[in-house]
C-alpha positions as a Python dict, from the first residue, in 0.01 Angstrom:
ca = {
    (1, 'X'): (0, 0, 0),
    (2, 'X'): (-196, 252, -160),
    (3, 'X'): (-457, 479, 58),
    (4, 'X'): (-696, 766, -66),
    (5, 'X'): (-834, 976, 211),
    (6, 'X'): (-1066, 1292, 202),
    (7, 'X'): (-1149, 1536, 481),
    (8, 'X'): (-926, 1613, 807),
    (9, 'X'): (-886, 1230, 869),
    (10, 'X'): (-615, 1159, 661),
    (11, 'X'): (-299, 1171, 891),
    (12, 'X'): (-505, 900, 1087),
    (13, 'X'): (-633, 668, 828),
    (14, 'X'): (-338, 431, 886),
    (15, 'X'): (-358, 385, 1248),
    (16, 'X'): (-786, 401, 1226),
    (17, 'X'): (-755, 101, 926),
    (18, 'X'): (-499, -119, 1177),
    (19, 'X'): (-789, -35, 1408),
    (20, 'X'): (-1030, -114, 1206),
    (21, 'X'): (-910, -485, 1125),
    (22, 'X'): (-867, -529, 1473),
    (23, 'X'): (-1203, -462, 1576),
    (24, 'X'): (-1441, -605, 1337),
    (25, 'X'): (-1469, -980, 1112),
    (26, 'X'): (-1131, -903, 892),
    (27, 'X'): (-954, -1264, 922),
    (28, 'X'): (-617, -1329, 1091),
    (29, 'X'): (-465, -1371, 788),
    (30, 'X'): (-522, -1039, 590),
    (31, 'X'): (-427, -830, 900),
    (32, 'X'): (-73, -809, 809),
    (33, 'X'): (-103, -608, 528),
    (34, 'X'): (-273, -297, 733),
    (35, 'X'): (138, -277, 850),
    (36, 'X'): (281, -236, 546),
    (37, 'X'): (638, -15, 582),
    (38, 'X'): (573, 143, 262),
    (39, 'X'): (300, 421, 251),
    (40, 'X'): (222, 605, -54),
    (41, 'X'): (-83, 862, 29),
    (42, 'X'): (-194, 997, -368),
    (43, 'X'): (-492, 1147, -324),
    (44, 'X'): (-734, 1232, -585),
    (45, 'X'): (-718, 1590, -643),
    (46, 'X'): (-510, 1685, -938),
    (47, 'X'): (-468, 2053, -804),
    (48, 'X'): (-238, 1899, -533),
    (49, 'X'): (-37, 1735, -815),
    (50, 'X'): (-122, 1360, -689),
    (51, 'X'): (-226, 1064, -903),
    (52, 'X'): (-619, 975, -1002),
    (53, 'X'): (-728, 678, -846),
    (54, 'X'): (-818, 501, -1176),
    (55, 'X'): (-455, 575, -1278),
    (56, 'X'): (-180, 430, -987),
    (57, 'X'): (175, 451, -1009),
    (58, 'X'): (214, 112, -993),
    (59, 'X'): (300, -200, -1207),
    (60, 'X'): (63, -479, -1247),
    (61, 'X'): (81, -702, -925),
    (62, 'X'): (330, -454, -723),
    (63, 'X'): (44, -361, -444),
    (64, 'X'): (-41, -576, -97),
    (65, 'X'): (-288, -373, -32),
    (66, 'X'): (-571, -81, -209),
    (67, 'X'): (-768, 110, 46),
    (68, 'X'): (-979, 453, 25),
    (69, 'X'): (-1196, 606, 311),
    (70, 'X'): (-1450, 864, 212),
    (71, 'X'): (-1309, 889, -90),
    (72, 'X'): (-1437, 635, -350),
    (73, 'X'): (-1738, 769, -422),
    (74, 'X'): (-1539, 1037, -637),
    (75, 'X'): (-1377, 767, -827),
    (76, 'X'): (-1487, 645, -1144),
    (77, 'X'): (-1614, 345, -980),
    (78, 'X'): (-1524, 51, -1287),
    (79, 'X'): (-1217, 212, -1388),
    (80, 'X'): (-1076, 208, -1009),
    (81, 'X'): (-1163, -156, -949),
    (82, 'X'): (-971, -206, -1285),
    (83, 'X'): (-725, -61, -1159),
    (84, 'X'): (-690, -206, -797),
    (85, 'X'): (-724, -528, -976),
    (86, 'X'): (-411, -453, -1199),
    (87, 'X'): (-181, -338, -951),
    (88, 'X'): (-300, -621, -642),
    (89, 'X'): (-80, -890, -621),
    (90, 'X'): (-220, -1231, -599),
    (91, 'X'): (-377, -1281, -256),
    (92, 'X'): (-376, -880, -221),
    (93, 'X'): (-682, -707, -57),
    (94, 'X'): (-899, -399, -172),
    (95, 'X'): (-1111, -232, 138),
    (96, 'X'): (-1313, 57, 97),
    (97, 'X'): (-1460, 240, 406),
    (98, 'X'): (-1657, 548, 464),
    (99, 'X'): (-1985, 642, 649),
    (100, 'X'): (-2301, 762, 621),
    (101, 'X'): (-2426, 1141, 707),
    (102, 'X'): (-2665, 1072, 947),
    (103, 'X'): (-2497, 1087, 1277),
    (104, 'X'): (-2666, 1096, 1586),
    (105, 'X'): (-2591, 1187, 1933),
    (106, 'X'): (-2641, 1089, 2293),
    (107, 'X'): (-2652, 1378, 2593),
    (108, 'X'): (-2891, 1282, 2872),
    (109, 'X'): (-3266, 1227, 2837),
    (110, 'X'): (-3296, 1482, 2517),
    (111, 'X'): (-3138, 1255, 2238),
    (112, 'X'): (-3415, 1187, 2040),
    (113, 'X'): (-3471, 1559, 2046),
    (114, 'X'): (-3151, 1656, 1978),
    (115, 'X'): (-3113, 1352, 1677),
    (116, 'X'): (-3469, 1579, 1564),
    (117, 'X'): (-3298, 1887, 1502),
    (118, 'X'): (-2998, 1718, 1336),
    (119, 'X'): (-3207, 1542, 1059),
    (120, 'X'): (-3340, 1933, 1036),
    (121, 'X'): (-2947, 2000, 960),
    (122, 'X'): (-2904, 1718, 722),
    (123, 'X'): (-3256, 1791, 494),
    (124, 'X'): (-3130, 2134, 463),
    (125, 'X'): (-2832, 2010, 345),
    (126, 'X'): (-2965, 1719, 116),
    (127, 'X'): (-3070, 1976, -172),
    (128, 'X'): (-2688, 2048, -187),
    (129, 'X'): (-2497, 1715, -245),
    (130, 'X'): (-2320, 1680, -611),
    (131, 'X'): (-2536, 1469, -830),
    (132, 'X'): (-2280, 1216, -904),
    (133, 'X'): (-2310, 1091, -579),
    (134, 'X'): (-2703, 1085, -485),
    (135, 'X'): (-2829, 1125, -209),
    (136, 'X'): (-2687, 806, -46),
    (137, 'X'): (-2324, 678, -93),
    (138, 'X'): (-2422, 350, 59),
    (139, 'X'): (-2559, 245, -244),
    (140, 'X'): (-2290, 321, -445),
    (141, 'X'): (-2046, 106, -204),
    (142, 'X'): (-2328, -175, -239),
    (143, 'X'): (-2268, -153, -583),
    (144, 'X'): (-1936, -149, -627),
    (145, 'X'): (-1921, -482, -426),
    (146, 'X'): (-2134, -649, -612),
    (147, 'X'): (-1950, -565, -905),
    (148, 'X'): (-1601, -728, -783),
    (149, 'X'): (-1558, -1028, -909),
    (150, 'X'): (-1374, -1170, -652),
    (151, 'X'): (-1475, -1478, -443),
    (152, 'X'): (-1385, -1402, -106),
    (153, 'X'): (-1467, -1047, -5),
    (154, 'X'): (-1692, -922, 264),
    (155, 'X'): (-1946, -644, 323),
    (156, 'X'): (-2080, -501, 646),
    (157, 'X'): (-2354, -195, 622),
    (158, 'X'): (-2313, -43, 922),
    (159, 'X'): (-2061, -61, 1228),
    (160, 'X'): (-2137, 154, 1458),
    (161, 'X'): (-1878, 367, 1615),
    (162, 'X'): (-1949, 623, 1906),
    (163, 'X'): (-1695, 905, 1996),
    (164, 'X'): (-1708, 1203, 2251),
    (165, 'X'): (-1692, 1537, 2104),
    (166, 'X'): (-1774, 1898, 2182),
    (167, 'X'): (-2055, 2005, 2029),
    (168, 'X'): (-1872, 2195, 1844),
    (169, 'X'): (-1685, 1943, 1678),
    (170, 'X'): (-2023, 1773, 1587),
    (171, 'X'): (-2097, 2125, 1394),
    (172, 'X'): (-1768, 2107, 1259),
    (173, 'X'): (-1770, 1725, 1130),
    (174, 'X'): (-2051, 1850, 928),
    (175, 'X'): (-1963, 2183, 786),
    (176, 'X'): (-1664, 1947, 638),
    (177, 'X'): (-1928, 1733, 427),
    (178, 'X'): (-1937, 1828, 37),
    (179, 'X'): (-2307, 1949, 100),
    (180, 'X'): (-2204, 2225, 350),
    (181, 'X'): (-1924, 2314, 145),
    (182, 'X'): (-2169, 2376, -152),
    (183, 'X'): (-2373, 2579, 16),
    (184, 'X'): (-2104, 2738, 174),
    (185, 'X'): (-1973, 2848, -121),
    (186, 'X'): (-2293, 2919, -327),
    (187, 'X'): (-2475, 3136, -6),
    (188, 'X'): (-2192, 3188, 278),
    (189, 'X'): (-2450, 3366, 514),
    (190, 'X'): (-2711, 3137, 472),
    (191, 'X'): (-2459, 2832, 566),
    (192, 'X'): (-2357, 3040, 879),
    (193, 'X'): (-2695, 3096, 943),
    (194, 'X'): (-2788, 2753, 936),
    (195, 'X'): (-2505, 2651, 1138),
    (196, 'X'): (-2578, 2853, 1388),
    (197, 'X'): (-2947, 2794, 1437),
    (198, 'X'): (-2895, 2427, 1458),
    (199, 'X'): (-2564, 2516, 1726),
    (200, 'X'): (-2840, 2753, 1925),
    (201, 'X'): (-3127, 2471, 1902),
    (202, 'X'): (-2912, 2186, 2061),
    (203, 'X'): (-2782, 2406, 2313),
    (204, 'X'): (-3137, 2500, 2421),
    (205, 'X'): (-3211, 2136, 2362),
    (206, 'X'): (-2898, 2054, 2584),
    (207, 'X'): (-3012, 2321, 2860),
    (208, 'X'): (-2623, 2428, 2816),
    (209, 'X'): (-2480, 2742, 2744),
    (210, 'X'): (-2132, 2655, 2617),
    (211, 'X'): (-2069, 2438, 2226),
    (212, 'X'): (-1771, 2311, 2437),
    (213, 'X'): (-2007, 2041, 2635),
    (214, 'X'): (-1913, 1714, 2487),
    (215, 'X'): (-2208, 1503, 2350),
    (216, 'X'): (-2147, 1145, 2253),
    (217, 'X'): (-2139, 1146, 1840),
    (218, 'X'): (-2260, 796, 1652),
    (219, 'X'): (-2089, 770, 1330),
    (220, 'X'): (-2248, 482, 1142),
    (221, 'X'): (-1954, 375, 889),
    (222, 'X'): (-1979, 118, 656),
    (223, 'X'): (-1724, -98, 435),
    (224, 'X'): (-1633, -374, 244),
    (225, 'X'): (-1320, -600, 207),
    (226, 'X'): (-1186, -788, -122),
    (227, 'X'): (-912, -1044, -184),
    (228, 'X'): (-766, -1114, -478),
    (229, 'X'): (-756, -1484, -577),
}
């Protein structure tokens, strides 16, 4: 098995892709390879010393299963279903998750006004995401799939998937995004200053006090699943 991960989730990715098959269309028969003993994680940045994902450390037909969440939108999108196709064995599977940035959230009576402010957070963030990805990944995904050959693959745009949080951890779940992080970098006040205006607005929103209320986050992910004939 080969996994690339970005962001905080990657100790979890195996245990969230088991999940994952269990709880959506993937058939009986490909489950098995989510438990693969073997675990190779090689992400994709070369300042941690780890392998590209258009260039795997693997000979031709030595993989069960290729799988990347939130990360393939880096790749070099032909070259790294090239390569997933070289190192699949016959009958192997390639699935691709990741989700879009447009979470909402649920607290009381005030969600549409609180799902307001956060499309407020996400336009001022939209000026700040790297070209090479536009200003959707979706389509990119969408792509992709309809670029693999193969017959029997699946695509699903948009499971939804609710978790409880602390407000705080909704502020934090976006300050990770690539946008944030460019501004971040390029203006650090002004990304403090937006997160804390949008932090003070849902509070007020919220009639609470503390970030530490939870709030009920949507994450809207979205993926697609590929076996190799």
């Amino acid at each position: 098995m080969w996994a690339a991960v970005r962001g905080k989730g990657q100790p979890f990715w195996p245990r969230t892709l088991r999940r994952w098959s269990e709880q959506t269309s993937v058939p009986p028969s490909w489950r098995w390879r989510w438990s693969v003993a073997s675990l190779q994680m090689c992400h994709t940045s070369e300042a941690e010393g780890n392998c590209p994902a258009e260039e795997l450390p693997f000979t031709s037909g030595e993989v069960d299963l290729v799988t990347a969440m939130t990360a393939a939108h880096w790749f070099d999108h032909q070259r790294f279903l090239q390569e997933a196709d070289r190192v699949l064995r016959p009958g192997g599977c390639l699935a691709l998750l990741s989700y879009t940035v447009d979470m909402e959230l649920e607290y009381g009576d005030v969600s549409n006004t609180l799902n307001d402010i956060c499309k407020e957070f996400y336009a001022a963030l939209l000026p700040f995401r790297n070209p090479y990805i536009g200003s959707s990944s979706l389509k990119i995904y969408s792509d992709m799939f309809a670029s693999c050959s193969y017959p029997d693959k699946e695509w699903n745009e948009c499971l939804c998937v609710k978790r409880t949080l602390p407000l705080s951890g909704y502020i934090g779940m976006v300050e990770t995004f690539s946008s944030y992080q460019a501004l971040q970098q390029q203006d650090p006040a002004e990304a403090e200053r937006l997160s804390n205006d949008i932090r003070n607005k849902l509070l007020s929103t919220m009639k609470v006090s503390s970030p530490d209320t939870e709030v009920t986050v949507i994450v809207k992910y979205f993926y697609w699943l590929a076996r190799k004939p």
